[in-house]
C-alpha positions in Angstrom: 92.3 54.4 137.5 96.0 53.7 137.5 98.8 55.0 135.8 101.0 53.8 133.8 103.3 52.0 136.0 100.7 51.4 139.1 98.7 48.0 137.5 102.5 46.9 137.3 103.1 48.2 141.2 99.9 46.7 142.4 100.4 42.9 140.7 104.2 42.5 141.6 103.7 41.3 144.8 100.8 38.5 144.2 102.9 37.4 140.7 105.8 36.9 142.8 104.6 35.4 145.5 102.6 33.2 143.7 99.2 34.1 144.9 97.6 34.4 141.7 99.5 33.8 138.0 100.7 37.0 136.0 97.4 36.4 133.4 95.0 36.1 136.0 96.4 39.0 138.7 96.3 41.5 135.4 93.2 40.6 134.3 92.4 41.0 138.2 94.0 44.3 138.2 92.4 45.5 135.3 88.8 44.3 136.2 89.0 46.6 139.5 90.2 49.6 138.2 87.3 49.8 135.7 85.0 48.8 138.3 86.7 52.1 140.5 86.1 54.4 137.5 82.9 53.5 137.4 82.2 54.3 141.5 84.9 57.1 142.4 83.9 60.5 142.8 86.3 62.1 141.4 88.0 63.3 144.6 91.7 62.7 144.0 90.8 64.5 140.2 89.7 67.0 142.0 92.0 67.5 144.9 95.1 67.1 142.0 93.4 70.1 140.4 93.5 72.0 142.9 97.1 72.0 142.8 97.6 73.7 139.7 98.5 77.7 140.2 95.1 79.6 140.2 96.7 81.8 137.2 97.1 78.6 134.9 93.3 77.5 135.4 92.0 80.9 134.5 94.3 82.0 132.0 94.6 78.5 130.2 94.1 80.1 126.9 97.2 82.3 127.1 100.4 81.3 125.4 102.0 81.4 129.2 99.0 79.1 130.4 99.9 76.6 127.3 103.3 77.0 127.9 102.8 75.5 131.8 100.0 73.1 130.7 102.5 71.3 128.2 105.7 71.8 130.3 103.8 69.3 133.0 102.2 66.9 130.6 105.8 66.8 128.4 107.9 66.2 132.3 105.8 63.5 133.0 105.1 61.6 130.3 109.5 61.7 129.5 109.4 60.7 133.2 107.2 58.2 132.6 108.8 56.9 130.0 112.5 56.9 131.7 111.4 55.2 134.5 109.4 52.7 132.3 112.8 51.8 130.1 115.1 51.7 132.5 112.7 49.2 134.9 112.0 51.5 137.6 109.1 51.7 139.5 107.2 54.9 140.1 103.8 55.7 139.8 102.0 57.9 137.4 99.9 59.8 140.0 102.9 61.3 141.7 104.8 61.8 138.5 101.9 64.4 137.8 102.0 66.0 141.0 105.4 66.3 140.9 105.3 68.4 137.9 102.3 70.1 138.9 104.8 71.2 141.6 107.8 72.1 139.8 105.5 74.1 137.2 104.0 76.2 139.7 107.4 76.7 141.7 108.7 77.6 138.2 105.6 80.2 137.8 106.8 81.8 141.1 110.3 81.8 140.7 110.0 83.3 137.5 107.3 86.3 138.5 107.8 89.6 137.2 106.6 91.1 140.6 108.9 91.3 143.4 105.5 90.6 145.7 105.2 86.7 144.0 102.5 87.2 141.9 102.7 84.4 139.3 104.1 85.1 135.9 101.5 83.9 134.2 99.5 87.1 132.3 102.3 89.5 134.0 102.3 92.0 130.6 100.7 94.4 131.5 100.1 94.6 135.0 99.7 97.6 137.1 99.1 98.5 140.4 95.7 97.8 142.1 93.4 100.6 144.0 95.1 100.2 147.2 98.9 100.1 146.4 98.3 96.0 145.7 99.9 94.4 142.6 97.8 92.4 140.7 98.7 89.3 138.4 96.7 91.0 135.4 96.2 94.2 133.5 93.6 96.5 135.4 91.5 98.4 133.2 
């Protein structure tokens, strides 16, 4: 499934060479990428969350976890957006990784614990057995 810039991306070239007209390349465009939701895997879903900082996908509920899951969505749909008003092209898919990226850099720059444990759920962490920090609080 594309974006919101990729159907654009993807038609350009046959609209401007004149391979097929703009009503019949979107159409085009549009029939194939609900016949690819209906057959993918999932794959690329899968392998885009498995960027996301461990911390965020099992802390989610936290106010930290919201904070990071609504920091990403707001970057790229305001990137989105900009790009979309101004005329540039980009695509969706790597607008998302992109600030899947930068919100897990963010999580590590901004960790309590000098070791890089993420910030997420840092409150109350305490050493674990062994002298290892630990990104929550041990009982």
């Amino acid at each position: 499934m594309n974006g919101f810039h990729d159907t654009a991306n993807a038609v350009a070239t046959v609209i401007y060479t004149n391979s097929l007209s703009p009503n019949i390349a979107v159409v085009w465009s549009g029939f194939w990428n609900f016949i690819g939701v209906l057959t993918s895997s999932g794959a690329v879903a899968f392998g885009i969350v498995s960027l996301l900082p461990v911390e965020l996908i099992l802390q989610v509920g936290s106010q930290a976890g919201f904070a990071m899951v609504f920091a990403l969505l707001i970057a790229a749909i305001i990137w989105n957006f900009g790009t979309w008003y101004f005329g540039l092209r980009s695509s969706s898919s790597h607008t998302l990784i992109g600030s899947i990226i930068g919100v897990g850099l963010m999580n590590q720059l901004m960790a309590a614990d000098a070791n890089g444990t993420s910030g997420v759920g840092n409150g109350g962490s305490r050493s674990a057995p062994g002298g290892r920090t630990a990104g929550h609080a041990w009982p």
